[in-house]
N, C-alpha and C positions, 0 to 999 in steps of 0.2 A: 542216281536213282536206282531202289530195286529194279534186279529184273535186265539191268542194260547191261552189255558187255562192255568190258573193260577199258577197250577201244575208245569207245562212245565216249568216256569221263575224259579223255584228251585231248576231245575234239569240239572246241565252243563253238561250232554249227551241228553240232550231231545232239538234236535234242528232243526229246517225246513230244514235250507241248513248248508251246509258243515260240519266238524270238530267239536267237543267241545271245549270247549276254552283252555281242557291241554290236548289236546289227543297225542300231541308229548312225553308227559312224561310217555304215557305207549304202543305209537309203535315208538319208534324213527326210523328217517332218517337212521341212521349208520346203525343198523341192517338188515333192510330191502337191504341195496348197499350192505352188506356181503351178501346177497345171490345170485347175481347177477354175472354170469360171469365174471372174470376178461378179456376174449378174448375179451367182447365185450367193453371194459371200459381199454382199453391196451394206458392209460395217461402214458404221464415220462415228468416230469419237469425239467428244468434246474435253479434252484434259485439260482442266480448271486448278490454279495452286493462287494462294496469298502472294508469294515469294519468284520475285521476277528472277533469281538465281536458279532455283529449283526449275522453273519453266525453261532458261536457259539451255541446264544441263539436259532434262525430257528431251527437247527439241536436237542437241546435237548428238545425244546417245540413242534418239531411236531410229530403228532398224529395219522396224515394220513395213511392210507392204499394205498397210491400210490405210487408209482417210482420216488420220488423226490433226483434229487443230486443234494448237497449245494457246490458252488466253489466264494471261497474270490479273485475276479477278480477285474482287473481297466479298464472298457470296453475302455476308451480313450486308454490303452496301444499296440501296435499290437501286442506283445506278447502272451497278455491275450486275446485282442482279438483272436487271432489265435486258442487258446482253447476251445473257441465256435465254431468254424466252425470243430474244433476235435470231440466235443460232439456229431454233427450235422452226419459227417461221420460215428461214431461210429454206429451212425442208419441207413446210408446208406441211408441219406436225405439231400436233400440241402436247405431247410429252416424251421423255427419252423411253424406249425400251428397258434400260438399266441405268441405272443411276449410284455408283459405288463409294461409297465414304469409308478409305481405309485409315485409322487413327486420325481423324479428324475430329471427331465427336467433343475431346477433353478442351481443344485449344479454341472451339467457339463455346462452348463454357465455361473455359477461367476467364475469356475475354467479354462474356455478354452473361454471364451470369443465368439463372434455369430457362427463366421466360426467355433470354437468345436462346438458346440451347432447342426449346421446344418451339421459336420460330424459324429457324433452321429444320427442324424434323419436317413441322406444317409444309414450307416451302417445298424442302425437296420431294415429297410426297406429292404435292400439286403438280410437281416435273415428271413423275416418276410411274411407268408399270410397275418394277420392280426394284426395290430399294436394298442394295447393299451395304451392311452399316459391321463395324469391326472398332469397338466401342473400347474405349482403353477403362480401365478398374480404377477405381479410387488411388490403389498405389502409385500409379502413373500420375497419379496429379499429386500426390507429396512429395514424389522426385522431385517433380518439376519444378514445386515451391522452394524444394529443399536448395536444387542448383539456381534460381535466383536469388535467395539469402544469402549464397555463398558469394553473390555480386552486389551485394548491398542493394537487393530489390526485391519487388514482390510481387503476386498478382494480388491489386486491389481487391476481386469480385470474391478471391477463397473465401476467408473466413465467411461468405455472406449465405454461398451456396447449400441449399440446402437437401440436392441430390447428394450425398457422401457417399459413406460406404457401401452403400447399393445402389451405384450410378449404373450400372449395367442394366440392373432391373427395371428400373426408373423408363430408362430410355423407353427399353422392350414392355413394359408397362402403356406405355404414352402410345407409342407409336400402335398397340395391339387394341386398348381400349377408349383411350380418347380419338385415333385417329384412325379408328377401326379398319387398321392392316392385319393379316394373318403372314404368322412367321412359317415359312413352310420347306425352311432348309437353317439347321446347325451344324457349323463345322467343329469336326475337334479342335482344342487348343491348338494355337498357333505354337512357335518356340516361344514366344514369349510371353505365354499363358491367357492369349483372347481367342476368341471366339468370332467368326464369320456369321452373319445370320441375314437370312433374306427374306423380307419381309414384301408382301404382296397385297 
């Protein structure tokens, strides 16, 4: 930095503003939230997957100090649906604070076609203050098609779908003016070119 003595550039604690550049590695984050009331930090998650493997792994790779329960549901089923709104009462609340759909958007749309697709939005919206949605682009669903072809299969509902090449908008459409949410956070592209957007 201008201005510092020379010293100071040798020294990764000697620094004008902020932090040195490993100071996590000797006050980390975690320890620092251990001391910190749990009444005031009273999170419970509900981690929802299709795929009893995937819940599996969640379950034996988390790490967390919080209230997380993992349940292998099929939100399109009302069954399973119905499970969530048990989770919900168990709290003696009638909708989550967040509600987070990371690439999920594409595979209850190649598998239920628009009208799933937008009773899945309706649904979690009925669950939801605040709705997290991270919506994969049309390319993501020719991939997908592309690597079932390559196994001599298909998704039945593609060709039917008639969100296509502006499934993103679509979504963010539906969910702004039929289901009169306001988007009030964009993130930038992820690495793999989506978009985070939270809709309230």
């Amino acid at each position: 930095m201008k201005g510092l003595p020379q010293q100071e550039y040798q020294n990764p604690g000697a620094v004008q503003f902020g932090n040195f550049i490993n100071y996590y590695q000797f006050n980390s984050a975690e320890q620092r939230l251990g001391l910190l009331s749990k009444k005031h930090w009273n999170i419970k998650i509900y981690a929802v997957d299709l795929d009893p493997d995937l819940i599996k792994r969640a379950q034996a790779d988390n790490n967390c100090d919080i209230d997380i329960e993992f349940a292998c549901l099929d939100v399109m089923a009302v069954k399973d649906f119905t499970k969530i709104q048990d989770y919900l009462d168990k709290y003696k609340r009638k909708k989550f604070d967040a509600v987070c759909c990371f690439s999920i958007t594409m595979w209850i749309h190649l598998n239920h076609d628009d009208t799933g697709l937008q009773e899945f939005l309706r649904n979690l919206c009925s669950l939801s203050e605040l709705l997290v949605v991270e919506a994969q682009p049309w390319r993501c669903y020719q991939t997908a098609e592309r690597r079932m072809k390559k196994v001599n299969n298909s998704f039945p509902l593609f060709l039917k779908l008639k969100w296509r090449s502006n499934v993103v908008e679509e979504i963010e459409k539906y969910l702004t003016n039929t289901l009169q949410r306001t988007k009030v956070y964009e993130s930038l592209p992820t690495k793999w070119k989506r978009k985070i957007c939270f809709f309230k």
